[in-house]
C-alpha positions, 0 to 999 in steps of 0.5 A: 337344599341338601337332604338331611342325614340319616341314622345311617349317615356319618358324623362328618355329613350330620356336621357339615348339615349342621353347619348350614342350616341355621342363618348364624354360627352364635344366635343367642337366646334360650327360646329354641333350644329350651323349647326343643329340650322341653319336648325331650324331656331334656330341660332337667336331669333329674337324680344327676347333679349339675355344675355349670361352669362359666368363665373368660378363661379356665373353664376347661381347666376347672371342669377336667380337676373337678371331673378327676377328683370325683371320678376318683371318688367313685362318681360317674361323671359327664363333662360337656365341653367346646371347642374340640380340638381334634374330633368334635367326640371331644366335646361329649364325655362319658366316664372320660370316654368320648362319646362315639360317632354312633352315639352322636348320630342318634342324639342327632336324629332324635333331636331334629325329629323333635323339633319340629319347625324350629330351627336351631344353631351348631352349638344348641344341636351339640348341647342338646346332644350332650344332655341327651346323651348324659341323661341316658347314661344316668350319671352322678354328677354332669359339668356343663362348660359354658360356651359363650357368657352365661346367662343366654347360652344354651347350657343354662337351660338346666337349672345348675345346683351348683354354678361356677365363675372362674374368670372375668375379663373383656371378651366377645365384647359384641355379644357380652359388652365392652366393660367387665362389669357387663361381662360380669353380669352375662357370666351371673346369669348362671346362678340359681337363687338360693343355690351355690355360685363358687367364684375364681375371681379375686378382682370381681365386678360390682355386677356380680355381686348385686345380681347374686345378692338380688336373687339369694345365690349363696356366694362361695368366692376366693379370697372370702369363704375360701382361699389357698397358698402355694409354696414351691413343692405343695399347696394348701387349701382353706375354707372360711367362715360359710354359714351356709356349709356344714363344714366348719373352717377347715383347711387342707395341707400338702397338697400336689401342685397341679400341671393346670393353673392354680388358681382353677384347681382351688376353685375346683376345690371350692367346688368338690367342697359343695359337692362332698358336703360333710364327706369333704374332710373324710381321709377318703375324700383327701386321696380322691383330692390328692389322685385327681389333682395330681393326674388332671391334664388337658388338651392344649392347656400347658400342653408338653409334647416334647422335652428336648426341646421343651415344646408346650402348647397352649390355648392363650387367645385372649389377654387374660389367658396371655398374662397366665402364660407369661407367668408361667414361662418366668420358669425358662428365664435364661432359656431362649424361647421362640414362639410360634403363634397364629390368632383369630382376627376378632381378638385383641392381638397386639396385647397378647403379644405385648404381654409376652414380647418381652420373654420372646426370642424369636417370633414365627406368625402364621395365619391359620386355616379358616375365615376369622384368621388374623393374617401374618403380616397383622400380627407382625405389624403388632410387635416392636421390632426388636426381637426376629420375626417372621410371617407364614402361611401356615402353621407347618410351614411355621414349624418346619422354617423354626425347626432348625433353628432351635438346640436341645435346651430352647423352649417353643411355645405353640399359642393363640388359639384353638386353631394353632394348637390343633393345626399343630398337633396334627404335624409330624414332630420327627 
């Protein structure tokens, strides 16, 4: 057996051990790590609000609004996050710095020292890090992004003041279940009674509602207690009848569109609403809204990294998130747009590319750097073989067969996962 890192180990080596020493990746369950938190002091974060934000798409997108807007309103504000794209730094963030290696190494060392003999899983480490880390900085407000459900992920350790649900479709079906209505209910088990639950979705699953009704968390929902319209140059924002705010009916104009979807900054919006309470309808919380809404980007997420051509990145692994996307590339209709696209193998692949096959002029499939790949050859397989595609083993292989095939005014969109954007990221675009 390998030793245990140190405090004077890198973060590579502390990773990599972590990595191993748990039977599983995903061992779901809030036993261990609520045991380990407790030892820590870390199974609440007291003088610190928390908002803990659960979702089949669009968590990430809604904390990075949330983060933006209250950051602009003078909060200090800690976002946890997963996956990282880059760097596992990414996944702790701090007054939008990412916690360092060394900040890291000490949350390590300091968890393992308490827990004793119980072991715990790569993502129970990492949370646990991040509430270390965020309880030592004594922040205004910390985001937890939900990793995998809800209800038996490590973040609902805390005891969120406010939760969030921002989408709810068919994933992880061998961890959530096969029907939205069991995904629905995993997602509800981040909700508090008698606390505030603020819910994206308008087509919402009969089992969210009941489990919030039957333990009293207050429902903020679109479409209910708040909603929003766009126009073509700005956006507005509407709060309904809640009897539980003391904000009455209320509504905000000329708002800036966002480069993040929609529909997760009024969410986000819904959000900062509960938190501001009557400050909300001040003129300065308006140009906290406007700044964060209009400087809010992400990672991966509608990514642009290059104008001529016009080369966008973005996360969609799932079809929910595909549908999004589809939608978003109607804005290059009459463009011809190639797509370069590696996916896990324990997504639904073939609707993916379905939703977006009709807006695709020629494919480039690769498989990707690590076990769950789907292969090439998969993928092609999944297409109606009208349109050019091809198979590769690699992203930059991908890449550098598209690339002199595409003029100034086409677009690209680099998808599929996590693992094709980051694999991307890391070429040389010259």
């Amino acid at each position: 057996m390998t030793p245990v890192p140190n405090a004077q180990s890198g973060l590579n080596d502390w990773l990599n051990h972590l990595m191993a020493i748990h039977p599983t990746e995903i061992d779901m369950g809030l036993g261990r790590v609520a045991a380990v938190a407790k030892v820590m002091g870390l199974d609440s974060l007291e003088g610190t609000k928390v908002v803990t934000v659960a979702g089949t798409n669009g968590k990430g997108t809604t904390c990075a609004m949330i983060e933006a807007i209250m950051r602009k309103a003078g909060q200090r504000v800690g976002v946890y996050s997963s996956p990282h794209m880059l760097k596992y730094n990414e996944r702790v963030r701090i007054d939008g710095v990412d916690a360092s290696d060394e900040a890291l190494i000490e949350a390590f060392c300091a968890i393992d020292a308490a827990r004793g003999d119980i072991s715990l899983t790569f993502f129970e480490y990492a949370t646990l890090a991040g509430l270390y880390l965020f309880k030592q900085a004594k922040l205004d407000l910390v985001l937890l992004e939900v990793g995998l459900g809800g209800r038996l992920d490590a973040t609902n350790i805390i005891d969120a003041d406010i939760a969030v649900i921002t989408a709810i479709d068919i994933d992880h079906q061998e961890y959530l279940g096969d029907t939205r209505e069991l995904v629905g209910r995993e997602k509800a088990g981040i909700m508090r009674a008698g606390r505030p639950v603020v819910i994206g979705d308008p087509d919402l699953p009969a089992s969210v509602v009941e489990y919030a009704e039957s333990i009293g968390a207050k429902m903020v929902r679109v479409n209910h207690e708040f909603s929003y319209q766009a126009s073509e140059t700005d956006w507005r924002f509407e709060l309904g009848d809640m009897p539980q705010s003391s904000v009455p009916q209320f509504s905000l104009s000329g708002l800036p569109l966002p480069t993040l979807p929609l529909a997760n900054a009024a969410t986000a919006l819904a959000v900062v609403q509960q938190l501001l309470a009557e400050q909300f309808v001040t003129q300065a919380a308006r140009t906290s809204i406007d700044a964060g809404l209009s400087g809010a980007k992400l990672t991966g997420r509608l990514e642009v990294v290059s104008e001529q051509p016009k080369i966008i990145l973005d996360v969609a692994h799932n079809p929910h998130a595909a549908a999004y996307l589809a939608q978003r590339l109607e804005a290059y209709k009459g463009k011809r747009i190639f797509a370069l696209c590696g996916m896990l193998k324990d997504k639904d692949c073939r609707a993916v590319l379905g939703l977006l096959e009709d807006q695709i002029h020629a494919w480039y499939l690769t498989d990707l750097n690590c076990e769950r790949s789907a292969k090439a050859k998969d993928l092609l397989s999944y297409l109606s073989g009208d349109k050019a595609a091809y198979g590769f083993a690699s992203v930059e292989q991908a890449y550098q067969a598209l690339k002199p095939e595409i003029g100034q005014s086409d677009v690209v969109i680099v998808f599929g996962s996590f693992y094709t954007v980051a694999e991307f990221k890391q070429l040389d675009l010259s």
